[in-house]
C-alpha positions as CSV (number, residue, x, y, z in Angstrom):
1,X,47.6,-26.6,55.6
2,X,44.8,-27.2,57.7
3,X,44.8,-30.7,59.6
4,X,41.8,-33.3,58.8
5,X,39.1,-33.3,61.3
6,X,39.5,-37.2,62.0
7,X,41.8,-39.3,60.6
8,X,42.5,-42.9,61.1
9,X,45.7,-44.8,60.1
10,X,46.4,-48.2,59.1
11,X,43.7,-49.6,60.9
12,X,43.3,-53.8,61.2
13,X,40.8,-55.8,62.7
14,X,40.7,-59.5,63.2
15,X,37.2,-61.4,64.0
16,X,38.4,-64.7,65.0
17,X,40.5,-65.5,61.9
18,X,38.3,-63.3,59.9
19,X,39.9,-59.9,58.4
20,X,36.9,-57.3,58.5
21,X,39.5,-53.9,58.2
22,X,42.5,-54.8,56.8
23,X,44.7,-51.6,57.0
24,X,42.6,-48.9,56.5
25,X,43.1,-45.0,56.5
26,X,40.9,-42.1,55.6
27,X,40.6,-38.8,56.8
28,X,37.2,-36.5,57.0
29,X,37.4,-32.9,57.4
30,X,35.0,-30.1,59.0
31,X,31.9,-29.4,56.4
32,X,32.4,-32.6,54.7
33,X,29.8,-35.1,53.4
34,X,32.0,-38.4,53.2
35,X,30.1,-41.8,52.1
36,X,31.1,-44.8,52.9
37,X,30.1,-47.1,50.1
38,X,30.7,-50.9,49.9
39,X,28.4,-54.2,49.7
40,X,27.6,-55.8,53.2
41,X,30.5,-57.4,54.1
42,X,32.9,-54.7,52.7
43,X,34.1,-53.1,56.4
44,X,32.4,-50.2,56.3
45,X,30.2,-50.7,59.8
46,X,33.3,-52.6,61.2
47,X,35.6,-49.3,60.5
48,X,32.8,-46.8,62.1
49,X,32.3,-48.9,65.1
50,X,36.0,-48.6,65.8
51,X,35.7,-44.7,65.1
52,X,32.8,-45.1,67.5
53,X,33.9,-47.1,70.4
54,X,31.9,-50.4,70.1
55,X,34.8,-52.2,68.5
56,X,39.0,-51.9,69.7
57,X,40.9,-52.3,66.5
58,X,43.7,-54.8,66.7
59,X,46.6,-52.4,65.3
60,X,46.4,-48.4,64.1
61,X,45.7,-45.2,65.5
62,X,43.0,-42.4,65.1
63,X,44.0,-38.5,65.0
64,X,41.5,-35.8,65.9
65,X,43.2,-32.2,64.2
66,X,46.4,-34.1,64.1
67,X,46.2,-35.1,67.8
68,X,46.2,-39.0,68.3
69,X,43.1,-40.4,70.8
70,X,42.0,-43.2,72.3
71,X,38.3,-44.5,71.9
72,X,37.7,-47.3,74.1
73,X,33.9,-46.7,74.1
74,X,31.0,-44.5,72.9
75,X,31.7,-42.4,76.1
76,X,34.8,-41.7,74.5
77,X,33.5,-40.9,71.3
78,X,30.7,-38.8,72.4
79,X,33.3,-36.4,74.1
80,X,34.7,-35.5,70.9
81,X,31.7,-34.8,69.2
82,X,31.2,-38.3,67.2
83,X,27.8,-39.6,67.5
84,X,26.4,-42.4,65.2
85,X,22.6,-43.6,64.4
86,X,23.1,-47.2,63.3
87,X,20.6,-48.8,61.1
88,X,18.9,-51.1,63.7
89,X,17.2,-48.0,66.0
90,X,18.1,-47.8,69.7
91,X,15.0,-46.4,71.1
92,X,12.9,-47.5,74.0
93,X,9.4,-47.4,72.2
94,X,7.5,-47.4,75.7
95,X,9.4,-44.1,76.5
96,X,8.3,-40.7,75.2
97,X,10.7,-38.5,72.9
98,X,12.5,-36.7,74.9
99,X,13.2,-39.5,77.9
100,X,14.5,-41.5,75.0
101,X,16.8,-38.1,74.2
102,X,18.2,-37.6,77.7
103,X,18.7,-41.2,78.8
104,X,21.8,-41.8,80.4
105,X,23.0,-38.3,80.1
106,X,21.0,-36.5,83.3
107,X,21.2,-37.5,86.3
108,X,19.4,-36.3,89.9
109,X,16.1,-34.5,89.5
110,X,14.7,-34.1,86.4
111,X,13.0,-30.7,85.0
112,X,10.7,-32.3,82.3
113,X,9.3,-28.9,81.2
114,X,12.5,-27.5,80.8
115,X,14.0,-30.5,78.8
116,X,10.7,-30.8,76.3
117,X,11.2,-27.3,75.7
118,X,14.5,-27.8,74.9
119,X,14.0,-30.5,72.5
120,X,10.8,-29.0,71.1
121,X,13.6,-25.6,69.7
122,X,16.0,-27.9,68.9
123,X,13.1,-29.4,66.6
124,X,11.8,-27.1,65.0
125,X,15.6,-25.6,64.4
126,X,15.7,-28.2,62.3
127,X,12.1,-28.6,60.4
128,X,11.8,-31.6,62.6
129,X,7.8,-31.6,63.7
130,X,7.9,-34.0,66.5
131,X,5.9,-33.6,70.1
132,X,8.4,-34.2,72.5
133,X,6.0,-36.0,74.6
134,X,4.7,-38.1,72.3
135,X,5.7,-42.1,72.8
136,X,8.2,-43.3,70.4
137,X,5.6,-46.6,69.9
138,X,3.4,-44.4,68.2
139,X,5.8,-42.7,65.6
140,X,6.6,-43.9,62.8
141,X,10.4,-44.9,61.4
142,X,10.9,-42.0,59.5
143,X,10.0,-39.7,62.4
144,X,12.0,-42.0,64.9
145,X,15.0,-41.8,63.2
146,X,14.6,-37.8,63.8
147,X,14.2,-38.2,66.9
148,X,17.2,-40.8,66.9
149,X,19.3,-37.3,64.7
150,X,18.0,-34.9,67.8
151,X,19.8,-37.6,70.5
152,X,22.7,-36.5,68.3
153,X,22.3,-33.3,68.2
154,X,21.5,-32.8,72.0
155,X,24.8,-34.0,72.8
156,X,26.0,-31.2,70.7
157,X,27.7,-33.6,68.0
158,X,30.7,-32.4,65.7
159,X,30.6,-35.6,63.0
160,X,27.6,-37.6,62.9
161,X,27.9,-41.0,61.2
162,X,24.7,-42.4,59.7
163,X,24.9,-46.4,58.8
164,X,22.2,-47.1,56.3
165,X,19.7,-44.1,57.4
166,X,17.4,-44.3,54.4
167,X,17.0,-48.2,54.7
168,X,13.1,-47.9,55.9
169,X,12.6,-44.2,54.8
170,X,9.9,-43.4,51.6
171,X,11.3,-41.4,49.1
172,X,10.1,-37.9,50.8
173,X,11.9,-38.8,54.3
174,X,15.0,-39.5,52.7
175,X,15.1,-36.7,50.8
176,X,14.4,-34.5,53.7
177,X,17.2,-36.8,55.9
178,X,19.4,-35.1,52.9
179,X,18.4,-31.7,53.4
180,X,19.1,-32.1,56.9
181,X,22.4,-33.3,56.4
182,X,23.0,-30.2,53.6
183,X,22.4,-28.0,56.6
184,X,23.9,-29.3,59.4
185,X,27.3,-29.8,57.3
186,X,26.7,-26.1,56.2
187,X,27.4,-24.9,59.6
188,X,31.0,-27.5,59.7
189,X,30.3,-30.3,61.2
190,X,30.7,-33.6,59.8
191,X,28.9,-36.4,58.6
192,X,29.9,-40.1,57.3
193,X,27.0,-41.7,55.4
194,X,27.8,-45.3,55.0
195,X,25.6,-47.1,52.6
196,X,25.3,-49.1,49.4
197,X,22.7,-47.1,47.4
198,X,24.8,-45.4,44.9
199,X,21.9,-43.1,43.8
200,X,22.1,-41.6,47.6
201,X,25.9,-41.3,47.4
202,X,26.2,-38.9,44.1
203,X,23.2,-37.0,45.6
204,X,24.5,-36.3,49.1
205,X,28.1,-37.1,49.3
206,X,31.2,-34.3,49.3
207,X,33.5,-37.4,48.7
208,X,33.3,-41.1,48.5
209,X,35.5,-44.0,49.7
210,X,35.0,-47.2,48.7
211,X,35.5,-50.4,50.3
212,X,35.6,-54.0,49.5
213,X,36.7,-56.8,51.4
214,X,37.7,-55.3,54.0
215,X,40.1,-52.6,52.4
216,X,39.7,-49.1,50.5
217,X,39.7,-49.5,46.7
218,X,38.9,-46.2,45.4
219,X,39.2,-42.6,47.6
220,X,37.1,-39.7,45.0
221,X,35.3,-36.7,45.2
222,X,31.6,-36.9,44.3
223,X,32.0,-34.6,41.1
224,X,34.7,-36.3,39.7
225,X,33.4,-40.3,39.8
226,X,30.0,-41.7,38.1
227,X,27.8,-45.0,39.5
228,X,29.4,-47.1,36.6
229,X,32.9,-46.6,38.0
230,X,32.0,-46.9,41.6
231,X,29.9,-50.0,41.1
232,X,33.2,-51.4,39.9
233,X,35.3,-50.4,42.8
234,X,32.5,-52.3,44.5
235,X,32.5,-55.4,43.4
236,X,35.9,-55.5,41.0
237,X,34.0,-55.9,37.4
238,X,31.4,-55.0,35.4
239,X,27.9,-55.4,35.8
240,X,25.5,-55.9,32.7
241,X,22.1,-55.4,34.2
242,X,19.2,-57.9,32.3
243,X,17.5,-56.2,30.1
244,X,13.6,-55.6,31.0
245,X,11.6,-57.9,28.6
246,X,8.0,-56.7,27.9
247,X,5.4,-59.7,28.1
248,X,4.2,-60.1,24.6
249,X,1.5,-62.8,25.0
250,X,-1.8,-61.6,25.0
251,X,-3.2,-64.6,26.2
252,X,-0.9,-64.4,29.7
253,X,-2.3,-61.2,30.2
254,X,-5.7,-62.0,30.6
255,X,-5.0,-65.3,32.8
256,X,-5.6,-65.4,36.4
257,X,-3.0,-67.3,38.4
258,X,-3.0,-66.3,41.8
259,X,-6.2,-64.2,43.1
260,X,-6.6,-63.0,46.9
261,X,-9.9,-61.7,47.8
262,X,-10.6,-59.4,50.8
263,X,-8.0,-60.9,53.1
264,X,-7.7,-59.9,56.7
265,X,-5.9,-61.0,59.3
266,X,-6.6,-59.6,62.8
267,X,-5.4,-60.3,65.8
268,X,-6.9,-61.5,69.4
269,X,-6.7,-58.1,70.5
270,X,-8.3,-57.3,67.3
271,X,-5.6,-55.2,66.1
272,X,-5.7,-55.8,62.3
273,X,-2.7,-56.9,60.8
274,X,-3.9,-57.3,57.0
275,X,-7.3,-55.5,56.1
276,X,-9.4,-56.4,53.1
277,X,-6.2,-57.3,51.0
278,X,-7.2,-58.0,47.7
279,X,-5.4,-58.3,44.1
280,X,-5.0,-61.1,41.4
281,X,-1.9,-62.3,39.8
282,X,-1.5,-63.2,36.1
283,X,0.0,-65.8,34.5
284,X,3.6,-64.5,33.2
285,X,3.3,-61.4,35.1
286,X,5.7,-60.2,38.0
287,X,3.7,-57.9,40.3
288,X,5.4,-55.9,42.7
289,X,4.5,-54.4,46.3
290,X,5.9,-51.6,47.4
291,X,5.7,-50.3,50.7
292,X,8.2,-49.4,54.4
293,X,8.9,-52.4,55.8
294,X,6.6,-53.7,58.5
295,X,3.3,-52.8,56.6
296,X,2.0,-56.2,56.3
297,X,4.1,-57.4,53.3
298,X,5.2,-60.4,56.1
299,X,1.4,-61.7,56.9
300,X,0.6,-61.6,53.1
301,X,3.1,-64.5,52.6
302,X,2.5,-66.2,55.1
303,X,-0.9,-66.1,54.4
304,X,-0.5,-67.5,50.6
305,X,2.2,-70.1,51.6
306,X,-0.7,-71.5,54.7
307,X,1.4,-70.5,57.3
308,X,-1.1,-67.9,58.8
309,X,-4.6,-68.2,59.1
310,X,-6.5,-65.4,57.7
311,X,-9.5,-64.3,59.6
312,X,-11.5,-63.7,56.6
313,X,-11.3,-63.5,52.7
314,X,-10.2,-66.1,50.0
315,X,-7.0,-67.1,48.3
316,X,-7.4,-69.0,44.5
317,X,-4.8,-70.6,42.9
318,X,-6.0,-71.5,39.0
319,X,-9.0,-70.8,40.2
320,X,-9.1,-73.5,43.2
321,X,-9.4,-72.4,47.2
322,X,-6.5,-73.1,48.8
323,X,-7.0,-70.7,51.3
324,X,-7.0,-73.5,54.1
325,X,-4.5,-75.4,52.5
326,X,-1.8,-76.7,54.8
327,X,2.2,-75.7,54.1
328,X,2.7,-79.1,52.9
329,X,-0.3,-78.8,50.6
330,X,0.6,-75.4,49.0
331,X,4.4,-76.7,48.1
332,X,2.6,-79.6,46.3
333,X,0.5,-77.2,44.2
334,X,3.7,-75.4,42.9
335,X,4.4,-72.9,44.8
336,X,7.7,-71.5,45.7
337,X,8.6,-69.2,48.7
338,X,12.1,-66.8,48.9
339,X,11.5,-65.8,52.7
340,X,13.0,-62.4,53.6
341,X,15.0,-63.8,56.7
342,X,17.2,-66.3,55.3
343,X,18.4,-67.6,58.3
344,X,15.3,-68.0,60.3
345,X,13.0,-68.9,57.4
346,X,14.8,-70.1,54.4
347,X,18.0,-72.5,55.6
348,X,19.1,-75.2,58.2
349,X,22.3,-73.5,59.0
350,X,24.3,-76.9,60.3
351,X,23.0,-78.3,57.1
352,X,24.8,-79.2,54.0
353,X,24.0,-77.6,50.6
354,X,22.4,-80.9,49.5
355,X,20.3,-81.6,52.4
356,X,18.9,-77.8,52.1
357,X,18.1,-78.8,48.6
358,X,15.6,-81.5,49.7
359,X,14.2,-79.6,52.8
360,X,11.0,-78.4,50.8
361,X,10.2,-81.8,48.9
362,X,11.5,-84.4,51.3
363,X,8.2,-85.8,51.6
364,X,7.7,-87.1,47.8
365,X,9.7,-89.9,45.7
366,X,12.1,-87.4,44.1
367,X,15.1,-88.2,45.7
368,X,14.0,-91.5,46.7
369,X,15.7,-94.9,45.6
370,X,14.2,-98.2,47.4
371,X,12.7,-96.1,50.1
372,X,15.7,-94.4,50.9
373,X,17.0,-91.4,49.8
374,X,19.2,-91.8,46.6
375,X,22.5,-89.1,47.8
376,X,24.4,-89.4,44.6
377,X,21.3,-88.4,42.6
378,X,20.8,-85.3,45.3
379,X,24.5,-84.7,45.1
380,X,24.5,-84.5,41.7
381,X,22.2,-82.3,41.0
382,X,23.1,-80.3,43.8
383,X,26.6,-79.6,42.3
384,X,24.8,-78.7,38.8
385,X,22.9,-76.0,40.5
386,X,26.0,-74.8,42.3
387,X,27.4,-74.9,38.7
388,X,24.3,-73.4,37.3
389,X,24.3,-70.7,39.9
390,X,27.5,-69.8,40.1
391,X,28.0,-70.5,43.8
392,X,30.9,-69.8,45.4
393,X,31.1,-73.5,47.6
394,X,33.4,-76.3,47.6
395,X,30.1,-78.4,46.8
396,X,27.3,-80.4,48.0
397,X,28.8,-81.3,51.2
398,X,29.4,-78.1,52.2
399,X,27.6,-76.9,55.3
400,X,25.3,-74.1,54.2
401,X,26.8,-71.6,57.1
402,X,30.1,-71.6,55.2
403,X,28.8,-69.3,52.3
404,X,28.4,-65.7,52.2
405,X,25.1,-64.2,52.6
406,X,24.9,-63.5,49.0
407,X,25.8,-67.2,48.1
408,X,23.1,-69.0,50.2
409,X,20.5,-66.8,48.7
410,X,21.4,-67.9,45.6
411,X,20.6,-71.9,46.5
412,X,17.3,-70.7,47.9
413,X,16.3,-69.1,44.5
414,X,17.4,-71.8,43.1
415,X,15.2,-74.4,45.3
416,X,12.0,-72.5,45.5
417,X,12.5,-72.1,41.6
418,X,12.6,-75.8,41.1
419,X,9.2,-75.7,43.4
420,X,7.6,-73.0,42.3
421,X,5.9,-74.3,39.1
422,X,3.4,-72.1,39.1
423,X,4.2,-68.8,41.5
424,X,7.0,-68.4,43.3
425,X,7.0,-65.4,45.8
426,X,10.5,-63.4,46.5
427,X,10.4,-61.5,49.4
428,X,12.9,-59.0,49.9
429,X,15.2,-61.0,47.5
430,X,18.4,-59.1,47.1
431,X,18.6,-58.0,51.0
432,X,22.1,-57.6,51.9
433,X,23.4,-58.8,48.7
434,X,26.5,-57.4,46.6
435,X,25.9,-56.4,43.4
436,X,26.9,-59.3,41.3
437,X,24.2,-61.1,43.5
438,X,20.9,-58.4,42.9
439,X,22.1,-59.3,39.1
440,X,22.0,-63.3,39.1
441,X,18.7,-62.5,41.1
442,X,17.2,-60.3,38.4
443,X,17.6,-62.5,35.8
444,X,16.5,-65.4,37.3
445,X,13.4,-63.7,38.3
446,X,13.1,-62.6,34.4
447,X,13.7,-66.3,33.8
448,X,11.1,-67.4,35.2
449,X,8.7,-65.3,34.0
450,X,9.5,-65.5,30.6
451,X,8.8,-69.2,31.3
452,X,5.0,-68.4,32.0
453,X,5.3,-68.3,36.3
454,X,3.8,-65.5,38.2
455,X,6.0,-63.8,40.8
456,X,5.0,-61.8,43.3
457,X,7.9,-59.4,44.1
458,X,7.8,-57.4,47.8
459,X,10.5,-55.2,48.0
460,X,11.4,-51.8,49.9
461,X,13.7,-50.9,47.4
462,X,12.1,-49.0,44.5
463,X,14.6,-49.4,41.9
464,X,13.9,-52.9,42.0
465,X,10.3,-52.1,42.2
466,X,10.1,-50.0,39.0
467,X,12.8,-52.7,37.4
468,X,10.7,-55.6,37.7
469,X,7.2,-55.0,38.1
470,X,4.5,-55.2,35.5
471,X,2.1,-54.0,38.1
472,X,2.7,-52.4,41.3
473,X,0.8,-52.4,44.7
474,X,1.3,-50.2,47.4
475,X,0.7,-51.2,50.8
476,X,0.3,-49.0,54.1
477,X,-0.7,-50.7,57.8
478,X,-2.3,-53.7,56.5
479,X,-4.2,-52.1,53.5
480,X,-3.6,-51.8,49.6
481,X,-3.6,-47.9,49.0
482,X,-3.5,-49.0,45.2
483,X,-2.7,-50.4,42.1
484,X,-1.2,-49.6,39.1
485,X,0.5,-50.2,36.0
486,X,4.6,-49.3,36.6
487,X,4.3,-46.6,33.8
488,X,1.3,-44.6,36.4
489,X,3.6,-44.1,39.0
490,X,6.7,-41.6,39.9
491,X,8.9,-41.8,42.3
492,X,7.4,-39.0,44.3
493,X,4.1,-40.7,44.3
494,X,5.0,-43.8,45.5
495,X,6.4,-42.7,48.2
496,X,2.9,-40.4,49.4
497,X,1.1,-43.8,49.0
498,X,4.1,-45.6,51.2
499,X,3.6,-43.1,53.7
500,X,-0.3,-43.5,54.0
501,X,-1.9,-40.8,51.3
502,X,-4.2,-42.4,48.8
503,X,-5.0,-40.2,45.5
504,X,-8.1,-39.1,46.9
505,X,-7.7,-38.8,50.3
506,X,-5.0,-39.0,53.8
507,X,-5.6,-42.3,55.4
């Protein structure tokens, strides 16, 4: 019997006191599509880095054809064959395509002709139409992360491991990224696809191993598992999605809550970040923009929440201009903000739970008593929402860096849904959550709207787009391509409008 191609054994690694790979062994073999599927925080990056060389496991061994090696580094790894694109692009944007494909592996005089040409076949091998002198700057991600897949390939890669590729892809690009990786396992080589988009892993995926908390919970081929059972390898139960609710008030349809007209924001080197941005949110309506991250989603809520100056247009709230409204100003008129960083925009790390709570209304009487603020009123209802919420925290005290990713999200909902009386903007709100998380989230977010709020929903991922929405945007450099009512748009044409087409015309 034929040995695996790679194989690694019992592998354990500590981070601190932290377990992030608690005795873990898998095998891939030549031709093979394996996914790696787990939430963030499952193992699955942690395991490939050891694979790769960026991380020395603390016990356990790794065979190559039934041979044991050692990878201390990438150096190592790359002599084997194993390359891996991570999600977080390590290109040097000021460098053209193919410097950024031979740095670090030429060395004396350099035959630039002979190189582009090089690159330029290995390209169009591939169905890859990329100028080999053109700057990485001016690509954009979907062609970067080809030229990030021809680094690979230059180095004449046997397994190729692929953390989160379709992460800022449109629909078309990732379904060409699987075309590619149909072909180049067709030849036998390798390729681990780690990711948390089930969808992706039935399409693509030979077999699937499944990870949670640091350990393997299921090991299946493709053809023999469904998304129901791998979503509860995942996270350990089932999951009962909220059912979509159709508005049924005729009266909420027609009322404007939220209306932006012909916002632009542009730069002192007048390099336009937002251009003529215009749309108007109804009351009870949850209106969705879709778009590749980077495309100006950012500015347009900063620009509603006051803490960007647009350079022209206006912003109404129930028909009032706020559009020079301070931040202070716009929290006081009921609006509520779920930031897309949680760590840089949405939480005081070192603070507690309680004290996070109060962050966006410290300045009014709420949690005042004699001038001072009242703690056993904020503790209290602190502790209801962490009740309410289901969050995993030993309770108000608790410092906010403690919880999980997933579980600090869930106290910002919370807060900006106590704030948000009127709108309350979620932006990117289920980023790096598990699936138990995106569920609480949904329903909240159908919550609330069923309550008569607005919501404007900015997401990258168009499941939750299509889930949500009542009305979708799409939004490409700064400008709204469109907009329409969910049942007008496909999957396929979403994604031409993501990537800049408009139905009448190539921007």
């Amino acid at each position: 019997m034929n040995k695996p191609f790679f194989e690694l054994k019992n592998i354990t690694k500590y981070f601190s006191k932290v377990i992030a790979n608690n005795n873990v062994s898998f095998s891939i073999n030549k031709g093979e599509v394996l996914a790696l599927l787990g939430e963030n925080g499952a193992g699955k990056s942690t395991i490939m880095k050891i694979l790769y060389g960026l991380y020395e496991a603390d016990s356990g061994d790794i065979f190559m054809e039934g041979v044991k090696q050692k990878i201390n580094s990438p150096k190592d790894a790359m002599s084997l064959g194993i390359t891996m694109i991570q999600q977080h692009f390590s290109l040097v944007p000021a460098h053209t395509v193919t410097e950024n494909i031979i740095l670090g592996n030429v060395k004396g005089r350099i035959d630039w002709k002979a190189y582009e040409n090089e690159i330029g076949e290995l390209a169009n091998k591939y169905g890859f139409e990329i100028d080999p002198k053109a700057l990485v700057k001016d690509l954009p991600v979907g062609l970067q992360q080809k030229v990030e897949i021809l680094k690979a390939l230059h180095l004449k890669t046997k397994l190729l491991i692929m953390d989160e590729p379709t992460a800022v892809l449109t629909p078309q690009e990732a379904e060409n990224l699987m075309e590619f990786v149909r072909e180049f396992t067709s030849s036998g080589n390798s390729v681990i696809f780690i990711t948390h988009k089930l969808k992706e892993v039935m399409e693509v995926a030979d077999r699937i191993i499944v990870m949670r908390s640091g350990e393997i919970h299921g090991d299946l081929k493709c053809a023999d598992t469904d998304e129901i059972e791998l979503s509860r390898l995942m996270i350990g139960r089932d999951i009962n999605p909220p059912a979509r609710i159709e508005a049924d008030s005729e009266a909420d349809s027609s009322e404007i809550r939220l209306q932006i007209d012909g916002i632009s924001v542009v730069e002192n080197d007048n390099i336009s970040r937002l251009n003529n941005v215009s749309f108007n949110i109804r009351r009870g309506e949850i209106f969705g923009i879709a778009g590749v991250s980077g495309n100006g989603q950012q500015d347009i809520c900063e620009v509603i929440i006051g803490a960007l100056t647009p350079s022209s247009g206006k912003i109404l709230l129930d028909g009032e201009d706020i559009t020079n409204s301070s931040i202070r100003e716009i929290i006081e008129k009921g609006i509520g903000y779920v930031p897309a960083d949680r760590h840089r925009d949405g939480m005081i790390m070192d603070m507690t739970l309680a004290e996070n709570m109060m962050l966006k209304d410290s300045f009014g009487e709420k949690w005042l008593k004699n001038k001072f603020i009242d703690n056993n009123k904020l503790k209290n209802y602190t502790n209801s929402i962490i009740k309410e919420y289901e969050v995993k925290a030993p309770g108000a005290e608790a410092n906010a860096k403690g919880l999980s990713g997933g579980n600090q999200q869930k106290v910002i909902v919370a807060r900006e849904v106590n704030n948000g009386s009127k709108l309350i903007i979620f932006n990117q709100p289920t980023r790096g959550l598990d699936l138990g998380a995106i569920n609480h989230v949904h329903k909240t977010i159908f919550k609330e709207r069923a309550k008569g709020k607005s919501i404007l929903l900015i997401s990258t991922e168009l499941s939750e787009i299509f889930g949500l929405s009542d009305r979708i945007a799409v939004i490409y450099k700064g400008m709204i391509q469109g907009i329409y009512n969910r049942s007008e748009l496909t999957t396929e044409k979403i994604g031409l409008l993501m990537a800049g087409y408009t139905d009448d015309k190539e921007v």
